[in-house]
N, C-alpha and C positions, 0 to 999 in steps of 0.2 A: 679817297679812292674806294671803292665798291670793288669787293671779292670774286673773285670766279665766281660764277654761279652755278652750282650745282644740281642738277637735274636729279628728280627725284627716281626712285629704282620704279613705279607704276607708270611715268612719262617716258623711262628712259626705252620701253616697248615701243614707242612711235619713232625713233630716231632712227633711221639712217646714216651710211657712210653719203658724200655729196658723188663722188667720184668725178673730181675737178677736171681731170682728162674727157671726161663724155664731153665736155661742149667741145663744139664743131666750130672752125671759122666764121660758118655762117651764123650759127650761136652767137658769138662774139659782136658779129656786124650788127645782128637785130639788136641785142643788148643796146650797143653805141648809139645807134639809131636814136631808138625809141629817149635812150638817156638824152644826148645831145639836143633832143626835140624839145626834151621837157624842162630842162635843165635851164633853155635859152626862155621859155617861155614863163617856169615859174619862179625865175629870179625876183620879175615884179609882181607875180599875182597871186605868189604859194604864199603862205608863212611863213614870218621872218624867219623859223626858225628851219626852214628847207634847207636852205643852202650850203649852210654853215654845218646843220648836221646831215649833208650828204658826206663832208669828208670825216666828221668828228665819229661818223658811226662807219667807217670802214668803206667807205662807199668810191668807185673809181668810174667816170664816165666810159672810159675809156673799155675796159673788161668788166668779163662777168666779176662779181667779189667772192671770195671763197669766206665760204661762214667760219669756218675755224676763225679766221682773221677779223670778221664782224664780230665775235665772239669776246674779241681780246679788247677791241677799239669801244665798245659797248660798254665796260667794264666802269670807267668813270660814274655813267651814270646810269648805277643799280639797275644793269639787264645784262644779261648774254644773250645767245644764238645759237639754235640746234639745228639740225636740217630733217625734214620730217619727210615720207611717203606722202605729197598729194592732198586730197582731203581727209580730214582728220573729224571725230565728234565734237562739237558745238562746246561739249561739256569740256573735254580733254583739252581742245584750242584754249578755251577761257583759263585753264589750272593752270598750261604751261607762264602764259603774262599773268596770271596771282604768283608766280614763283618768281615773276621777273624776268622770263625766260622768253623771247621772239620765235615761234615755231616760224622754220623757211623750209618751203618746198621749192626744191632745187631743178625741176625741170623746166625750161623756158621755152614760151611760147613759140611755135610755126613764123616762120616770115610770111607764110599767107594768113597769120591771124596778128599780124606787127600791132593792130590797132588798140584791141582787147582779145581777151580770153576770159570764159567764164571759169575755165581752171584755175587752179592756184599755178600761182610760177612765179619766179624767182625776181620778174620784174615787179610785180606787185609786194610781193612778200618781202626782198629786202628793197629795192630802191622807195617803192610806198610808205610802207609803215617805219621802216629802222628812223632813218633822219628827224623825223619829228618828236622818237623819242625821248630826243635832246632836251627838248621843252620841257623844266620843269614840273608846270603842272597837268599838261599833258600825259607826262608819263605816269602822274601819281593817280589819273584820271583811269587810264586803261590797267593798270597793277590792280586797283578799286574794283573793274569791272570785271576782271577777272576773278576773284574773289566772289565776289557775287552771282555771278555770270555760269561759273562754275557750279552753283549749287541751283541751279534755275531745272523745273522738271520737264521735260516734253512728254508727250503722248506717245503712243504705241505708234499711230498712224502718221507723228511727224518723223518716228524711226527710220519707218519706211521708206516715204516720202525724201530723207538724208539720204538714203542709199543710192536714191534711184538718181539725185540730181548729180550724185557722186557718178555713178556710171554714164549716166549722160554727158557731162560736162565733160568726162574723160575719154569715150569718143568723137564727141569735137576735135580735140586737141591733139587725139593718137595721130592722126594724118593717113589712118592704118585701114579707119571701121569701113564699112560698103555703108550706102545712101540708107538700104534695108534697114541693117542692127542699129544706124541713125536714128531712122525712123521709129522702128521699132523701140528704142530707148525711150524716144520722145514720148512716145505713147503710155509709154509705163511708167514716167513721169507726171503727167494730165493726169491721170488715174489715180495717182498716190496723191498729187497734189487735191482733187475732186473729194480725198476720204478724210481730208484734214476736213474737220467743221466745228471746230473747237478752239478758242484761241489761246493755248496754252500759256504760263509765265517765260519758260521758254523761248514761247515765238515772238513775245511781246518785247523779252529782252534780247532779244538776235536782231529786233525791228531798229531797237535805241542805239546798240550798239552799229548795224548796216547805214545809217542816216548821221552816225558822228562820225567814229572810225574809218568807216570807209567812206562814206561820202560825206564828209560834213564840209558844209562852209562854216565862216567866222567873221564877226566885223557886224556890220549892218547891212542891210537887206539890199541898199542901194549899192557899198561898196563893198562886198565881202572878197574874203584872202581865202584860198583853198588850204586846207591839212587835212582831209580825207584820204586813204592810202589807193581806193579805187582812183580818186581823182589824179590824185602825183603819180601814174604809172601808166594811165593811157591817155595816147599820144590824141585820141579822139573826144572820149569825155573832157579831157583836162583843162581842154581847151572850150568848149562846147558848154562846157558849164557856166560862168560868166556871162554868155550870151541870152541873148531875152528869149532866144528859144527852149530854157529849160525854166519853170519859177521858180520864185524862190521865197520860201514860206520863214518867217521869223518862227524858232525852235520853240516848241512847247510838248511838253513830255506825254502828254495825254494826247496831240496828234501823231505826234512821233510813234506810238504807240499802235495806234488806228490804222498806220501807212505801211501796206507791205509792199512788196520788192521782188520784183523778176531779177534773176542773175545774168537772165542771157539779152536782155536789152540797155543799151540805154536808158538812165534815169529821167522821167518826165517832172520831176521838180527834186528841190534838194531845200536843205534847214538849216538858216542861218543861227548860229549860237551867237553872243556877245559875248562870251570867255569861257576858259575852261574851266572856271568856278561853277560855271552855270550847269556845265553839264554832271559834274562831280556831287553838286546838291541836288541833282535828275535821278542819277542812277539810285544815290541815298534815298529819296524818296520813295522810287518806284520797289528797290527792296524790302517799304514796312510793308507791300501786299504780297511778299514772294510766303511760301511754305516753309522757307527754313524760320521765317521772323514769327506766324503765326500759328505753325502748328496744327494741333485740335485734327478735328473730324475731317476739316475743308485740306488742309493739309496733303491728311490719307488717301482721300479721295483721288488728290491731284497723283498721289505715288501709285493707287491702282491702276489708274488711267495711262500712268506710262510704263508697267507692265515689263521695268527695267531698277538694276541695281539702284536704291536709294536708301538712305538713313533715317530712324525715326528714333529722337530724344527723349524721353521719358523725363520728367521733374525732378527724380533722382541724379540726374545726370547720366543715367546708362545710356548706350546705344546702340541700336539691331540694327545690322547693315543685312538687305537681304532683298530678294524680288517680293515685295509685295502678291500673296497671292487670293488673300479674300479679308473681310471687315464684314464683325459684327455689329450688328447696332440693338439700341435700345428702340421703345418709340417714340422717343422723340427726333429719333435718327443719331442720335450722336455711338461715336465707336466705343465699344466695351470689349471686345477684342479683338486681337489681330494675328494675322497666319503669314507667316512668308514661304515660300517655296525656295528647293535648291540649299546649294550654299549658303549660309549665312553666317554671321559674326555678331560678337558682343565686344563692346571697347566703352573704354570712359576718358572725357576728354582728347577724343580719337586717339588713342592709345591702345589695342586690340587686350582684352583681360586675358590674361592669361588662361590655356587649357579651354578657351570659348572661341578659339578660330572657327574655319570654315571645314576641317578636316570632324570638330566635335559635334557642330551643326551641319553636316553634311545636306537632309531631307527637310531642313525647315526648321522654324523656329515657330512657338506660338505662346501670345501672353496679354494676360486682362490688362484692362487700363482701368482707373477708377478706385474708389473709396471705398476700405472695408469697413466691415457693421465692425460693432464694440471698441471704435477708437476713435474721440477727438480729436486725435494730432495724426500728420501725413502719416501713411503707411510706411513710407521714406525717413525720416526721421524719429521711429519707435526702436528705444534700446533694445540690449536683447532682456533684461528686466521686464520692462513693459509690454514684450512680446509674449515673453512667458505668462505674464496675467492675464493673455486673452486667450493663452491655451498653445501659442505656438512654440516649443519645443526642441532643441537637438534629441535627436535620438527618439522623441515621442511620434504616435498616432496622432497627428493635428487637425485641423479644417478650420481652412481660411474661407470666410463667406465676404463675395462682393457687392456692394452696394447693384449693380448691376443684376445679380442674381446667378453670378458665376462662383463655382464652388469647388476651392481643390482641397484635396486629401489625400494625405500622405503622409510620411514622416521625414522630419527637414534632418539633412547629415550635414549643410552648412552655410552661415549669416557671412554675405561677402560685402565687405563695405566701404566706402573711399570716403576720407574727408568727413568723415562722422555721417554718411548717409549709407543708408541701407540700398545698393543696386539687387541682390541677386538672394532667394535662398533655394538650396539644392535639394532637392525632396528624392528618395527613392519608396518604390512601390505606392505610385502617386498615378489620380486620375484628376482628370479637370473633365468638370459637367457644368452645363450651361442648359435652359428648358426641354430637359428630356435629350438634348444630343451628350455625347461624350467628344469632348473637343480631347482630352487626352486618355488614352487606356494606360491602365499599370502593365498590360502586357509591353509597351513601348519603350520600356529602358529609365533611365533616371530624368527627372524631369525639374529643369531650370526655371526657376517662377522670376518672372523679372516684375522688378517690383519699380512703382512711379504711378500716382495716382492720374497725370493729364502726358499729352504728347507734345512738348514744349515747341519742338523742331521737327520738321521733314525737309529732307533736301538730297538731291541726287548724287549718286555717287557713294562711294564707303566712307564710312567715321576715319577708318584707317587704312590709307590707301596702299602705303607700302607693304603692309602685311596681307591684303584682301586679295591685290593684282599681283601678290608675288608671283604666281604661278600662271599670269598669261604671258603668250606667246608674243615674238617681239616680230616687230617687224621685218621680214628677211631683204634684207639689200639685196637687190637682183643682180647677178654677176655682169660686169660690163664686159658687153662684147667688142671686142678688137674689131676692127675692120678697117678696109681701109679707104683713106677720104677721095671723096668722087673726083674728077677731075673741077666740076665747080667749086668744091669745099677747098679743093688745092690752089685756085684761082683766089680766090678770097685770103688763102692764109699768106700769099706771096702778097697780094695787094695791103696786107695787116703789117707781113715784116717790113717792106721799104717805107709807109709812113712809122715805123718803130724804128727803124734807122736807115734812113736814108742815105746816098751813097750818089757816086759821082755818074753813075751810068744808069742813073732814077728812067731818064728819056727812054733809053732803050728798054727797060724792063718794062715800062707803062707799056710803051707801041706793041706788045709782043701780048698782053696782058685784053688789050682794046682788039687787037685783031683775032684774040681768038673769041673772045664777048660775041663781035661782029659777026665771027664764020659759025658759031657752033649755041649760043645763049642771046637767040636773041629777043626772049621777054627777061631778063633779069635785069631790073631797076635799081638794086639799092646797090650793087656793086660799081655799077656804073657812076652813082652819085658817090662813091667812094671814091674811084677815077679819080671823077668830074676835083673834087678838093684838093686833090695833090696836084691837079694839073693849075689847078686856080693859086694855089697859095704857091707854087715856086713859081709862077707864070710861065707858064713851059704848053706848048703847040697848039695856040688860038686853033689850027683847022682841024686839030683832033679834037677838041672841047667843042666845036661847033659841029661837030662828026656826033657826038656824044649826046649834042642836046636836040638833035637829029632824029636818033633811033628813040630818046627820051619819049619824044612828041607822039613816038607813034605807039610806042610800048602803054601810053597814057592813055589809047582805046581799047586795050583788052579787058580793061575790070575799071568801074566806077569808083574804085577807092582809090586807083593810080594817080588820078592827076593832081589830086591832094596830098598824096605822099613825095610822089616824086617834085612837087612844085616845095615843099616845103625843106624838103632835101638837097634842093638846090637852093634855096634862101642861103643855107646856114654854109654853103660851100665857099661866099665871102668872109664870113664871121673867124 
């Protein structure tokens, strides 16, 4: 059995209360809907392991699920369930699954967007992704990517570009925004999308994981099985996928890689895997080219470029958590120092050192990389003996020269060191110069030399999360407003309670139920195919059912997606 899992105190900012009361009967009916659709269809076409972990992960056709209770049904096999605000960072999403942890965004789609939604909601979030990760090695597959995924850099311009599809997406969905600020969104989306021109690790691994996770197929090319969590939750792709109207390219990590992704269309081909082995030695590959495996200059580079909190490891093992704000180089281009801006940290082994939080590096941090003159052995690994024979000192007047040509001077007050390596010495009335600039004045206060002759690691995000993010702001749960249910939302929950318990005077509540449909709603479709079931399965008044399928016929010329919905909705009114 697998533990609660506990949400770290830097994810536990993204959580949400679900507030199970906000969904509306009509909530309930799309839920049903869209389950029931999918349920009947990917019995035979999903993977095996659908079905079985709809219910083994909390999962009810029938209602919304409440994630506390996804939470607890999960527990078997090594994952919970938190409920998150909506769109969340790329970064953040991947830490939460490295923890084990399912982020679900609890607002569910419009019944005029039944089909898909480019937002996150609750049908995708748990009925898509939870069930499948029953599976083994599926699950061990997305944990992996997480992991990884999480430490992936973007750019400045893919920041952007997150925000905008975040606000986009989120006027879709409100049901609220005017055609304008639609519009308007859109535009400022093209824009930010137009400034990406760089294909970061980032967007490379957002591409690998968009083409498994969310849409992947499995199996072979001829007959593949769906477990993409885009695919298990709309009632439109899900189906549509299969069909020779979409291709379907057998998976290879270097096209996968090449293939980016609109969120607000339909997929024009998708990537059949042969197993989740396959994709598990993908992601392992595709991380010996990420920043955190390689480091160096290429590394830094990629931390300037995204102009956002990330980590660089030093050979010592120390680590500066901080915004990258400028890199020196040598000429042959390679980094010999580096400057962060803002807040920064020191930690080893993401462990925050002690008295080197973000309160002691408030304005930045700045430190040479590279090889001093008068020592053979790493800089990192010289006792404090062998320090002293090169002149470097407690208490004394020192000067360390860098092979680079940077030069600090000071007097060190202390050798800080973990594991027999040298991370840190603390100099007061200390300057660092490099050709004619002064990178540090003595007027500046005490100054921390961090010591590590290459930059082993770069990767996004802090060494030490819980201590870095302590102090941001948490998500605030928006207060649910009361109100009260339309006379249609009131129509629906009475149509909810007699198929929850039915009762000997079923007849007369339908008739009362159809004639007010008749006099007062007359484009509402799925209530009617709600009807249309209970009249069909107790067999109760052929000329109201044929009353029903009536007004169906004509409700099926007001919008092009009706006659697909409502024809399909009456299929399942036999089943």
């Amino acid at each position: 059995m697998g533990k609660t899992k506990k949400i770290p105190r830097h994810l536990q900012k993204y959580v949400v209360d679900q507030q199970y009361e906000k969904y509306t009967p009509i909530d309930h009916a799309v839920w049903r809907y869209v389950m029931r659709q999918n349920h009947n269809y990917l019995k035979d076409t999903g993977h095996k392991a659908y079905v079985g972990g709809l219910k083994s992960s909390g999962i009810s056709v029938e209602k919304i699920p409440n994630v506390t209770d996804m939470n607890k049904a999960l527990e078997p096999f090594g994952w919970g369930a938190a409920n998150i605000d909506g769109f969340i960072p790329g970064v953040i999403f991947f830490d939460f699954q490295a923890h084990g942890i399912l982020p679900i965004a609890s607002d569910i789609r419009k019944l005029e967007n039944i089909q898909y939604t480019p937002a996150p909601d609750i049908i995708h979030e748990a009925a898509g992704h939870a069930p499948i990760l029953c599976e083994e090695k599926f699950s061990e597959y997305v944990k992996l990517f997480g992991q990884i995924g999480s430490k992936a850099l973007a750019t400045s311009e893919e920041h952007e570009l997150f925000e905008a599809v975040r606000t986009y997406s989120n006027l879709l969905e409100s049901g609220k925004a005017t055609k304008a600020e639609i519009e308007e969104a859109k535009t400022t989306m093209e824009e930010k999308q137009a400034a990406v021109t760089e294909l970061s690790e980032a967007e490379q691994i957002s591409r690998l994981y968009w083409w498994t996770v969310e849409y992947g197929l499995i199996g072979s090319v001829d007959q593949p099985q769906i477990y993409g969590a885009g695919l298990l939750s709309s009632v439109s792709e899900g189906r549509s996928s299969l069909t020779d109207s979409v291709k379907k390219i057998p998976f290879d990590l270097e096209t996968v890689i090449k293939t980016g992704f609109d969120i607000t269309k339909p997929q024009p081909q998708l990537f059949v895997c042969n197993s989740f082995d396959q994709l598990i030695n993908a992601v392992m590959e595709f991380s010996k080219t990420m920043a955190f495996r390689i480091g160096g200059t290429k590394g830094l580079d990629k931390a300037l470029r995204s102009n956002h909190t990330a980590t660089f490891q030093y050979s010592s093992g120390l680590q500066l958590t901080g915004t990258l704000r400028n890199i020196i180089k040598d000429e042959n281009g390679e980094a010999i120092y580096i400057q962060t801006e803002g807040p920064s940290a020191l930690a080893y082994q993401n462990n925050e050192l002690s008295g080197h939080g973000k309160t002691t590096h408030q304005d930045g941090f700045g430190a040479p990389i590279g090889k001093i003159t008068n020592s053979l052995n790493p800089f990192e690994e010289l006792s404090d003996e062998e320090l002293n024979r090169i002149g470097i000192e407690i208490g004394k007047e020192s000067t360390i020269n860098f092979e680079s040509g940077v030069k600090v001077e000071g007097t060190p007050q202390h050798f800080y060191r973990k594991e027999g390596k040298l991370l840190l010495i603390s100099f007061n009335d200390c300057s660092v110069l490099y050709a004619g600039q002064t990178l540090f004045h003595r007027d500046w206060g005490n100054y921390d030399l961090a010591v590590g002759e290459r930059i082993t690691s770069v990767f996004a995000g802090a060494a030490d999360s819980e201590q870095f993010y302590a102090d941001l702001e948490e998500v605030e749960t928006k207060p649910l407003v009361k109100r009260e249910l339309s006379s249609l939302e009131q129509l629906y929950g009475k149509v909810r309670t007699i198929r929850e318990n039915p009762h000997n005077d079923i007849e007369t509540a339908l008739l009362e139920v159809i004639g007010e449909l008749t006099r007062d709603y007359k484009d509402d479709w799925l209530l009617r195919i709600e009807v249309m079931e209970l009249l069909v399965r107790y067999n109760l008044m052929p000329d109201q059912q044929l009353l029903l399928k009536t007004q169906l016929e004509d409700i099926k010329l007001l919008s092009k997606e009706f006659p697909v919905l409502i024809d399909r909705g009456l299929m399942l009114t036999n089943v």
